[in-house]
C-alpha positions in Angstrom: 93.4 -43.0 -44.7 96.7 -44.5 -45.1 98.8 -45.5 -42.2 101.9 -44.1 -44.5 99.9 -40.8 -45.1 100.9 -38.9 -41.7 104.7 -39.6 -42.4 104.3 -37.9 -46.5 102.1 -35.1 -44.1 105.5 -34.9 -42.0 108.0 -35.0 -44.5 106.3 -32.3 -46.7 105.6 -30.1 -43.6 109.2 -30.1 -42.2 110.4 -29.7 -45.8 112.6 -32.7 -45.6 114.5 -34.5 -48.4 113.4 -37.3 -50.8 115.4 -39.4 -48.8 114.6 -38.2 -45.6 113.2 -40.9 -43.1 110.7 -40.2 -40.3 110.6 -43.2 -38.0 107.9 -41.6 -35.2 105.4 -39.1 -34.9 104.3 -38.5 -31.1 100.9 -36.7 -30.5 101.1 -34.1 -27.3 98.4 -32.7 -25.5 97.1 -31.4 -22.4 95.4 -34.6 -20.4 92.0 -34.5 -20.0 90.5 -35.5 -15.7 89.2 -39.0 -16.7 91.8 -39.9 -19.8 94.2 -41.0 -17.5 94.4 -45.2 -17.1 97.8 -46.2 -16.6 101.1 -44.7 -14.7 102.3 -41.2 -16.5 105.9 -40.4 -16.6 106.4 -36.1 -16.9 109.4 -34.6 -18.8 110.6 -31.1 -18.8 108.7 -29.4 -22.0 111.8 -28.1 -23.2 113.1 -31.8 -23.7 110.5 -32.3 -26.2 108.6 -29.9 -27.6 110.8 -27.9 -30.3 108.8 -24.9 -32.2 109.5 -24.3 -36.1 
């Protein structure tokens, strides 16, 4: 797979122009007990996370 694919997957999926620009995707999830290696800094959910 493409590394470009994910942002044409973004665009299309947020319905955004031609000209439309996505400069990050950030993958969320619940941490699993041993994925954890380095410090972890916690935001407030609502900061972040935005349903459509």
């Amino acid at each position: 797979m493409s590394r470009n694919s994910g942002k044409h997957r973004v665009k299309k999926l947020l319905n955004l122009p031609g000209r439309g620009l996505v400069t990050m995707v950030l993958a969320a999830g619940r941490r699993a007990e041993n994925g954890v290696y380095n410090r972890q800094y916690r935001f407030d959910q609502s900061q972040l996370v935005h349903y459509l």
